[in-house]
N, C-alpha and C positions, 0 to 999 in steps of 0.2 A: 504493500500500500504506500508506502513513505517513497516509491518510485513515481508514483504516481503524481507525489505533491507539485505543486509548483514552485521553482527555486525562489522567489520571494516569500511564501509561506513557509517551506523550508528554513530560510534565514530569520525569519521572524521568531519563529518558533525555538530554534535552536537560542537565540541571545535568552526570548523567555526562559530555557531550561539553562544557561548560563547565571541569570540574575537567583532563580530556585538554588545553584549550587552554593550560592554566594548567602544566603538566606534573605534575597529580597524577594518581591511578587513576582511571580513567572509569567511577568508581559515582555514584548520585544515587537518589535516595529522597526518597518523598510521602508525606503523610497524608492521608488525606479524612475528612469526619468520617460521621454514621448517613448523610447522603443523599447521599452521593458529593463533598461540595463541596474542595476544596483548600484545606486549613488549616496545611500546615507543610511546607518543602522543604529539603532539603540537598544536600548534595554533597561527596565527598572531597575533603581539602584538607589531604592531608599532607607536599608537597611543594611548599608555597609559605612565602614569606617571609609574616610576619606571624603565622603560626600558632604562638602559643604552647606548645600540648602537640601535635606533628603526630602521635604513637603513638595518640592517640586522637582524630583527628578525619575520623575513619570519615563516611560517606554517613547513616547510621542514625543515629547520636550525635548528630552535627551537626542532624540533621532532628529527633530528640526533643528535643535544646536549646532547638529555634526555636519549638516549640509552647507557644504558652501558654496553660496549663490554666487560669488563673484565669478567661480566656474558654469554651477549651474542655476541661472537666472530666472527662467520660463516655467517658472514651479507653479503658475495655472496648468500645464498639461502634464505633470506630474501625477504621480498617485500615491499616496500613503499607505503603507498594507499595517495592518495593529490586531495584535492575536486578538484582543479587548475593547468593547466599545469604550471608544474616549469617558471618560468624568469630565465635568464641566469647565475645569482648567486645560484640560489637554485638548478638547474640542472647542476653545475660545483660541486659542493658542494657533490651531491648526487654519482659521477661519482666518484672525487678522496676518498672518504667514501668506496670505492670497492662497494659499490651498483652495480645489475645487474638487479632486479625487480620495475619495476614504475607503478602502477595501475593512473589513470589519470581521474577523471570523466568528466572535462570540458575542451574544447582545449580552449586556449588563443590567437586569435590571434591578439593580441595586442602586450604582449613580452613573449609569450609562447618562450620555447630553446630547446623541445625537438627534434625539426629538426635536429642536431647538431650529430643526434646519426647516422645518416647520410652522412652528410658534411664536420666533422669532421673525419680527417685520425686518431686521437689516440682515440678520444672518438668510432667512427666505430670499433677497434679494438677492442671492451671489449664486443662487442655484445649485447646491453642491452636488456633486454625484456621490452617494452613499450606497454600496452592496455589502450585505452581510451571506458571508460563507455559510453559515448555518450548521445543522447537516454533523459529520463525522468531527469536521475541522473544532466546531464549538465546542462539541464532546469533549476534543482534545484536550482544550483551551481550560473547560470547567474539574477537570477532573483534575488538574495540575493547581489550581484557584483553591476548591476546596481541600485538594491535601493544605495545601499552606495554611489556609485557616483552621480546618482539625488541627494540625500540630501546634500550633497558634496558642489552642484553646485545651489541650492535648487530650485531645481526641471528643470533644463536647460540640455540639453545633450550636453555632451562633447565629444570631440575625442573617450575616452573608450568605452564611452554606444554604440556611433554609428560604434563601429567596433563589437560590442556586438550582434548591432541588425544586422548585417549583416551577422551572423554566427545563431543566435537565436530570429528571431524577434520575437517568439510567449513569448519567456521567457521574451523578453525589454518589450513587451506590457504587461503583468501580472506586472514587476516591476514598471510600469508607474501609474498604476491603482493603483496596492497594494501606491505608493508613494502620491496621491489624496488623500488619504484617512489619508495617515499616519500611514498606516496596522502596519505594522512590528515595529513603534515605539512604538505602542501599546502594541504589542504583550511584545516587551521590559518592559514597564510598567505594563503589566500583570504578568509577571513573567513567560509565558507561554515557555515549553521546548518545544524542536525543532521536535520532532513527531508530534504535535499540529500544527506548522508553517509548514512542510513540508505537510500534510495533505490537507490546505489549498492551498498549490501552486498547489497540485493536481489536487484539485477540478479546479479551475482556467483552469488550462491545460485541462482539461477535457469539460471543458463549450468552451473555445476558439478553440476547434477541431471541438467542435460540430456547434458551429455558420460560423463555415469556409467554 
């Protein structure tokens, strides 16, 4: 399956299970520029030493910081790919940036802000393109979200998870299971890269279809 991804969600995802190894949220976000190519990457990094402002050093932030426009300018035809729907910092952020493209794989609705492109009379006017992956990619996204918050919380659901499984219960219940076990910390300890860890949420998804 992880053949199949596409190399910006590939790269996305992988920084997300960079920031998870590091103990921040396992988001991460790309830019490509008009013909797909990969011009800026970030990743959460709000729960590491060295971070100056860790309130804002969101997946999105971090990855508009990294781009630079004086090479690449034209970042209305750009696209932003973000394992996580922005929060309202990251999705104001991305808007006054001239961004017009948001690739999305997981909704948020905890403090997702992409509603906003809506609701909003000046953000409505710029017309953003917003697609959300949905689908397997979200699963991905969710079950790596709420391990973080079980271990968080060590192993108790909180507010997050349970607004998580309300949108994804099959991905809370694989993060539940993988967090009994202590999968993913493992995996951390393994040194295993994230085609390896994504491989396994699959199988998971796949056995929890099949028992349904």
């Amino acid at each position: 399956m992880w053949e199949k991804v596409s190399e910006p969600w590939k790269i996305a995802f992988s920084q997300g299970w960079e920031s998870f190894k590091k103990g921040s949220i396992p988001i991460g976000a790309v830019i490509t520029d008009e013909i797909g190519n990969i011009i800026s990457v970030g990743r959460n990094r709000m729960y590491e030493s060295g971070t100056l402002n860790p309130r804002i050093a969101h997946a999105e932030t971090v990855c508009l910081q990294n781009l630079d426009i004086s090479k690449y300018p034209n970042v209305k035809q750009y696209t932003l790919y973000t394992a996580m729907e922005p929060c309202p910092m990251c999705f104001g952020t991305i808007v006054m940036s001239n961004f017009r493209k948001i690739k999305v794989a997981a909704r948020d609705s905890y403090c997702g802000a992409v509603y906003l492109s809506e609701q909003d009379p000046y953000i409505k006017s710029k017309n953003m393109q917003i697609e959300f992956e949905s689908g397997l990619l979200q699963d991905i996204q969710i079950v790596l979200q709420a391990y973080f918050e079980l271990r968080a919380c060590n192993g108790e659901v909180n507010k997050i998870v349970d607004i998580f499984c309300r949108d994804c219960p099959e991905a809370v219940q694989i993060a539940k299971a993988f967090y009994e076990e202590k999968y993913l910390d493992f995996c951390v300890q393994s040194n295993k890269e994230f085609k390896d860890v994504f491989e396994s949420i699959v199988l998971m998804h796949i056995k929890a279809r099949h028992h349904a």
